[in-house]
Every structure is written in structure tokens, then in C-alpha cells.
N, C-alpha and C positions, 0 to 999 in steps of 0.2 A: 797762348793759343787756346782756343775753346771748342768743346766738343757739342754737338749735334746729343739730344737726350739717348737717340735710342744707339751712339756711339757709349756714351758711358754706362748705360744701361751692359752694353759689351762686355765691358768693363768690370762693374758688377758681377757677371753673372761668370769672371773669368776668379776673383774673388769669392765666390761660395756665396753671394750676397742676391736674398729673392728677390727677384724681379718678375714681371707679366712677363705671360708670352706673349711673342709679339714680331709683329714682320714689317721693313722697312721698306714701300715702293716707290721707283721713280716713275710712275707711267700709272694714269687713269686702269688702263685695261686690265694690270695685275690687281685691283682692288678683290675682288671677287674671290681669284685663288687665292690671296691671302689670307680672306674669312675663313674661308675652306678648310687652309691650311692649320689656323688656328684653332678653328673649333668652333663650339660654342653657339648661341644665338644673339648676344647682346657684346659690341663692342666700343672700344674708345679708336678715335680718330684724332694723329694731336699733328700738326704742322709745322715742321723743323726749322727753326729759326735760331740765333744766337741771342736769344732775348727771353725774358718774364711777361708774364701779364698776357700770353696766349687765349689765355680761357675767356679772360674779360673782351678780347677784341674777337672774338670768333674761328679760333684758330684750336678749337678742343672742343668736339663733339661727341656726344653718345650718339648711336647707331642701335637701329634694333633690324638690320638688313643690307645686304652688301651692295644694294646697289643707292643707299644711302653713301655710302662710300665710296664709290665714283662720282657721287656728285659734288663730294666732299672734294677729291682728290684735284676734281679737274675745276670747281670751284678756285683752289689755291694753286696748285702746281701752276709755277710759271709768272704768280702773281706776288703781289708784297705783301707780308702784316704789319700794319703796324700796330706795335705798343707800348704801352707809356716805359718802356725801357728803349723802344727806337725813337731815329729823329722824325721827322714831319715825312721822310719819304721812306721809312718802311725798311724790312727786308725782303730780301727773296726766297719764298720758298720753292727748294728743289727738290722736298722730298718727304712722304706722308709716312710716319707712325702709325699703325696698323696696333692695339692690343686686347686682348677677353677685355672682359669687365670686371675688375675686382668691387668684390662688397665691403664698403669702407663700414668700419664702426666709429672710431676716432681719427681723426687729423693731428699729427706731432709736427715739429721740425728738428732739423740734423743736421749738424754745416760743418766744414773745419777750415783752419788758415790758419796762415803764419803769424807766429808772433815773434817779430824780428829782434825786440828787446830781449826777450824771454831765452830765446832761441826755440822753442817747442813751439808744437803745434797745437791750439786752440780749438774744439771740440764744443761747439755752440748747442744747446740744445733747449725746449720749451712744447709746454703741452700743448701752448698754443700752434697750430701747422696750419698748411693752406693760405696765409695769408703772408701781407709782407710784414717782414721781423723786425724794420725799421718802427711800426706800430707799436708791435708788442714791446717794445724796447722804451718805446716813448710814454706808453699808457702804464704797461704794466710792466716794470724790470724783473719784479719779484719772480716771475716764471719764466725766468732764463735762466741757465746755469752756461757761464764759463769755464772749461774744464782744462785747462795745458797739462800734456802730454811731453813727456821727454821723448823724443825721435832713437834715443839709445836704449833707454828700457820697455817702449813699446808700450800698449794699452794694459795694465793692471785691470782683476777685477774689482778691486775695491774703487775706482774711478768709474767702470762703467756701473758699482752701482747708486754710485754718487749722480750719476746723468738721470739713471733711470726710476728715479724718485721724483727728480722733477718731471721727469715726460710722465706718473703715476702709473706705469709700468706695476703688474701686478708679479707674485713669483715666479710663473711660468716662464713670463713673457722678459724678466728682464734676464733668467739662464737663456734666453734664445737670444739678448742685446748683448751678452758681454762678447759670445764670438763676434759676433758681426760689427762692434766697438773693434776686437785686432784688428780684423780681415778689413776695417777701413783704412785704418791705420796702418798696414802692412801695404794697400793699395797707394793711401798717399804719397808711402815716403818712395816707394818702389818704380812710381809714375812719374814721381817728381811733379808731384800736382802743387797748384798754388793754391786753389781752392776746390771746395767738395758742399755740396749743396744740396739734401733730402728735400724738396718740398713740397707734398708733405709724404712724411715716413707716417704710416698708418698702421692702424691695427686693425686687422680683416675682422666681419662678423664670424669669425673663428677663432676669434683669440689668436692670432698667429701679428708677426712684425712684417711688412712687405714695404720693398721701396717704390715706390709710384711714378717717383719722378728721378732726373739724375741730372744733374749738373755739377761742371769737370772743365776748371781750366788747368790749362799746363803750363808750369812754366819755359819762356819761352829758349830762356837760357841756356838750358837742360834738355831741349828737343832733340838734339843731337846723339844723345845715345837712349834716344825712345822711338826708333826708325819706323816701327809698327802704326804707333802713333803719330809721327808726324805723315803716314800715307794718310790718316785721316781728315787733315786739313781742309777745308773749305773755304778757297779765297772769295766766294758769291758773299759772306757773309761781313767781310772787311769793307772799309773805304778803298774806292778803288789804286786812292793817290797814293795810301797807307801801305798796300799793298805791294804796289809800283816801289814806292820806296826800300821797301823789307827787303824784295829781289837786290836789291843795288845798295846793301849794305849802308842806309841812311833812315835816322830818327826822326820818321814823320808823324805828326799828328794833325786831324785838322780841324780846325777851329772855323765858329761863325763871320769871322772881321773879314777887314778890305787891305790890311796893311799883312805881305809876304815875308817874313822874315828867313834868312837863310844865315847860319851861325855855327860857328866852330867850340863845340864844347856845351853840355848839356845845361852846366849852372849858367852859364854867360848868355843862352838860349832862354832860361828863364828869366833871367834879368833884363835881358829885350825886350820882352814880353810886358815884364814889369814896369818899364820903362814908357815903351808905346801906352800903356794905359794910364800911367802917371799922368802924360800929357792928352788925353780926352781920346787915346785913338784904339783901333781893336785890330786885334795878332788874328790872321788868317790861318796861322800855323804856328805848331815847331817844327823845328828842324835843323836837325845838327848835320854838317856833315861831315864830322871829325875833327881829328889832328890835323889831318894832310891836307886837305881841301883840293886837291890837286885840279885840273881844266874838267878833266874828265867827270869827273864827281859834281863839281858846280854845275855844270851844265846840264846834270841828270836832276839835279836841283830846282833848277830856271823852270825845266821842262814840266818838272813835280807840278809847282810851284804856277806857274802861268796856265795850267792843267784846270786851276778853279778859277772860274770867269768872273768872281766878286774880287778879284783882287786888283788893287786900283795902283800899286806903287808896290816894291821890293825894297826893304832894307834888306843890304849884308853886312853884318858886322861880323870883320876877322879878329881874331886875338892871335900878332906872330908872336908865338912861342919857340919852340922848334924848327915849326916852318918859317919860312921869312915870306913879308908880306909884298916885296916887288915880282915874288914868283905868282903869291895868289893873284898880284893885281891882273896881271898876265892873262892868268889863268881866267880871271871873270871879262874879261876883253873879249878872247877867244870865244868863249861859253856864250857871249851877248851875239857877237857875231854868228855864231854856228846856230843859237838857237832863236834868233832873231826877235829878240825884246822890243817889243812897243809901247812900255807902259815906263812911266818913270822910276831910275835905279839909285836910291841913297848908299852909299857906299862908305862905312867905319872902318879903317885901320888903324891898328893900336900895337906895339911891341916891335917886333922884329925889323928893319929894314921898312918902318911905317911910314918916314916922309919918302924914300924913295917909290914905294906904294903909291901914295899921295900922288907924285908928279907924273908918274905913267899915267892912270887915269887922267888926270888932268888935260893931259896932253894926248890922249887917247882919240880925239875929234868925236867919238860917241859921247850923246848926252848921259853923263854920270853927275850926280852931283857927292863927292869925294868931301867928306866932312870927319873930322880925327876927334872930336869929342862927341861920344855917347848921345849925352841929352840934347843938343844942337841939330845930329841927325834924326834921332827919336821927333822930336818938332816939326822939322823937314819934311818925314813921313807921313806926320798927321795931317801936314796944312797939304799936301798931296793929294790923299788920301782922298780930301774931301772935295 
């Protein structure tokens, strides 16, 4: 799950960690009070999206007047940005970031993530900020420092002043980085964050460290005892199908192709995948929808699933495991019927009860076309497809 900046900004600042002040509107007409509210004569305007690359598409402006910031507000509210982090249609912004103006002197960056091998958490840092890391990584590696963290002993100083040699942190400034190294750290592991992303952490024409920016996913596994945080969710900012699916306990994701896959079990779901491309064709999706596959569940599938208008043909491959496959056959019977499929259905059964699968479909009088080897259906779909 991802947070909105001036949500992790929250966050921050619920962590002892600086951050701008700064007010969040949903509405053109509070821009004004917001200034007001703030202070100041000179502010930042940034446009909430679940994406990078804001500044470059027009989505972060300085203001030297508030009613630059209605025109800001009502400029995007309600509209998309897109940037080179979204697709070709953008997101939706539903909500203006309002902050003073901070006096940058230097640009850093600051990141953390798992490192699942390791088991600790990974603590990215470089003098280089402001830009993407991907670069700096590629041009220049020498001004990155990887730093892991053990999640049981928490940040040492002797680590953050390992970090803060590369970011050229002077004395001052890296006794003001070793707190704010815990207090991240204490954030991550406490949030249950996945990833944590400064960019860019700067250093004010005051010699002081301030975060500028904030970026904050969650993991999603773990939402469950972050109640606070998951009120914060924003499904405007998901795929809609994505979404739909999460509600109904199913792993969707979705992809550019014309071929629908719908699949029991996550590797066997990649393997489809891998499969349909082996033979010339493209996965509109994943999607698992468990063990059980049970009527109910497939058909919320179909629905997903026939939901994108590029989709030209459905594979389903089951694997009965546990489940037996003349109940799923059933089950996808019912589901075609209830949800009234017009597009052609390739159908993989494999394990449990698979040729009695096999002959229900078969004898089903709906057009199925019921195929028990893998690549034979995978083929099926592609010449479908096209």
C-alpha cells in the first residue's frame, strides 16, 4: 500500500523527523486559507499522486501568491498527471500539497528496503539527490553507500556515520543525521513499511537536514494491525480491476495483452504467463484465484477479467490439488452462465478428478474449448487471440 507525500510527511513528523509546514486541500477555494494559514510569502504547490517525476510533468510549482494556488489547485484537482512513473492515462489528482518554501543549499538522497537475503534493512544513501538513483547508480556507483541495518539492534552511530560521509555531511549536520537515522528506522520497522524514500533530503541554506519529500509504502501484508494507516488508503490511485480484485480476496494484476488468464496458484500463474509468451502471445493479466477456486470466486474473476475490453479470449488453467477439478468444472459453467461470457474460453485441467473435469465441460453445450495439456491450450489462446 502507498502513501500520498503529505500522508508520510504525517508520518515523519509523528517520528521527530523535519518536515515543511504544510497543509493538505481538497477544494480550489481552501487554497487561500491555507497560505494564510502557513505563513510566509513564497510557497511550493505539489499534486498528490502515487508516482515520481511530478516536477518534470507540471505537477510542483513555486508560487509567490495565493491566488497562484487556485489556479494551481483547480488547474489539477479532478484532473490526471501523468509521469514517466505512470501509464499513458495518468493518475488522478484529488488532493493539493500546500508548503512555505524551503532554502535548499544541497540536494542528498535517503531510501530504505528490505533486504530479504540479509534479513535487515537496507539504508540507500548518496550526495547525489533530486534526481533519479537509477542514474546515479549507473554513472556513478562510487557515491552510493549501501548500508544494512539489523531490525534487532536498530541504527548504531557508528553506521550513520558511515552514511554520512558519503552524503559529505559536515560535524554538525551528521550529530543532527544519527537521530533522525533511528527515528527512521524506528518508523520502518514499527510501520511495517516496505520502502522509505527521501527525495531529495537537503541541507537548508542553514546548515540544518530537512526532508522535502516522503515517500512510504506499506507492506500490504502487515496492514492489518496499522488500522490508522490503512484509513489512509486511496483506491483513486490503484487500477480499477486491481482494486475490485483486492476487495474479493484475488491476485490481480494487469497487464498490456489480449489473452485473460485466470489461475490457481501464483507460480503456475507465472508459468501461464510464461507459457502464453513462449508461443507469440500476451497475458492481459495475473490472476490467481487460490486453492479453492470455488463458483463464486471464478465468476468474480470472469467479471475482473472481461472488465478490460482488450481481452480477446480467457485461459483458465486449474491445478486439482486439494480441490477436485469436476467441482471447478462446475464451477466455471455456472460462472460463464451467470456472468455471461462472449468471448472465447480455453479451459486447462490437470490433477484431481481432471478427465471427469474434461467431460462436464465437454458436454457442457457452451462453447469451451477443454484441452489437458498446458502448451496445446497456451497455442489455442494465442491463435484466438488473434
Amino acid at each position: 500500500m502507498n502513501l500520498h507525500e503529505y500522508q508520510g510527511k504525517l508520518l515523519f513528523a509523528e517520528y521527530n523527523l523535519p518536515v515543511s509546514k504544510g497543509k493538505v486541500i481538497f477544494d480550489a477555494k481552501d487554497a487561500i486559507d491555507a497560505c494564510d494559514e502557513i505563513g510566509g510569502d513564497k510557497w511550493v504547490v505539489k499534486a498528490q499522486v502515487h508516482a515520481g517525476g511530478r516536477g518534470k510533468s507540471g505537477g510542483v510549482q513555486l508560487i509567490d501568491n495565493a491566488e497562484q494556488a487556485i489556479e494551481f489547485a483547480q488547474k489539477w484537482l479532478g484532473n490526471r498527471l501523468i509521469t514517466y512513473q505512470t501509464d499513458a492515462v495518468g493518475q488522478i489528482v484529488n488532493s493539493i500539497l500546500i508548503e512555505e518554501c524551503t532554502d535548499i543549499a544541497q540536494e542528498l538522497y535517503l531510501s530504505a528496503v528490505i533486504d530479504r537475503d540479509t534479513q535487515k534493512i537496507v539504508f540507500i544513501g548518496s550526495s547525489e539527490g533530486g534526481v533519479n538513483i537509477e542514474e546515479v547508480a549507473k554513472n556513478s556507483p562510487e557515491k552510493i553507500i549501501y548500508e544494512p541495518i539489523d531490525p534487532l539492534c536498530g541504527a548504531q552511530g557508528f553506521q550513520a556515520r558511515k552514511i554520512a560521509k558519503v552524503l559529505k555531511l559536515n560535524n554538525e549536520q551528521t550529530k543532527q543525521f544519527t537521530p533522525m537515522l533511528k527515528n527512521l528506522m524506528k518508523l520502518f520497522i514499527e510501520k511495517d513499511l516496505s520502502l522509505l524514500e527521501i527525495n531529495p533530503l537537503v541541507i537548508t541554506s542553514g546548515g540544518l537536514l530537512h526532508c522535502l519529500d516522503a515517500k512510504i509504502n506499506i507492506d500490504s501484508n502487515a496492514i492489518y494491525r496499522q488500522p490508522e494507516i490503512a484509513e489512509m488508503h486511496d483506491p483513486s490511485q490503484e487500477d480499477p480491476r486491481e482494486y475490485e480484485a483486492s476487495k474479493n480476496d484475488l491476485s490481480y494484476v494487469s497487464l498490456d495483452g489480449n489473452i485473460g488468464c485466470m489461475v490457481n496458484g501464483a507460480g503456475l500463474a507465472m508459468g501461464t504467463m510464461d507459457t502464453i509468451k513462449h508461443f507469440g502471445g500476451n497475458p492481459a493479466n495475473f490472476l490467481d484465484v487460490g486453492g479453492t477456486a470455488t463458483q463464486e470466486r471464478v465468476a468474480k474473476a470472469f467479471k475482473i477479467i472481461l472488465d478490460d475490453k482488450d481481452v480477446k479470449v480467457v485461459l483458465v488453467n486449474i491445478f486439482g490439488g486439494i480441490v477436485r477439478c469436476d467441482l471447478i468444472a462446475e464451477g466455471i459453467i455456472a460462472a460463464i452462465n451467470e456472468v455471461g461470457v462472449e468471448i472465447p474460453v480455453v479451459v486447462r485441467l490437470e490433477g484431481n478428478n481432471a478427465d471427469i473435469g474434461s467431460d462436464i465441460l465437454q458436454n457442457s453445450g457452451i462453447e469451451i474449448k477443454s484441452i489437458n495439456n498446458l502448451a496445446d491450450a497456451a497455442k489455442a489462446a494465442v491463435e484466438l487471440s488473434k
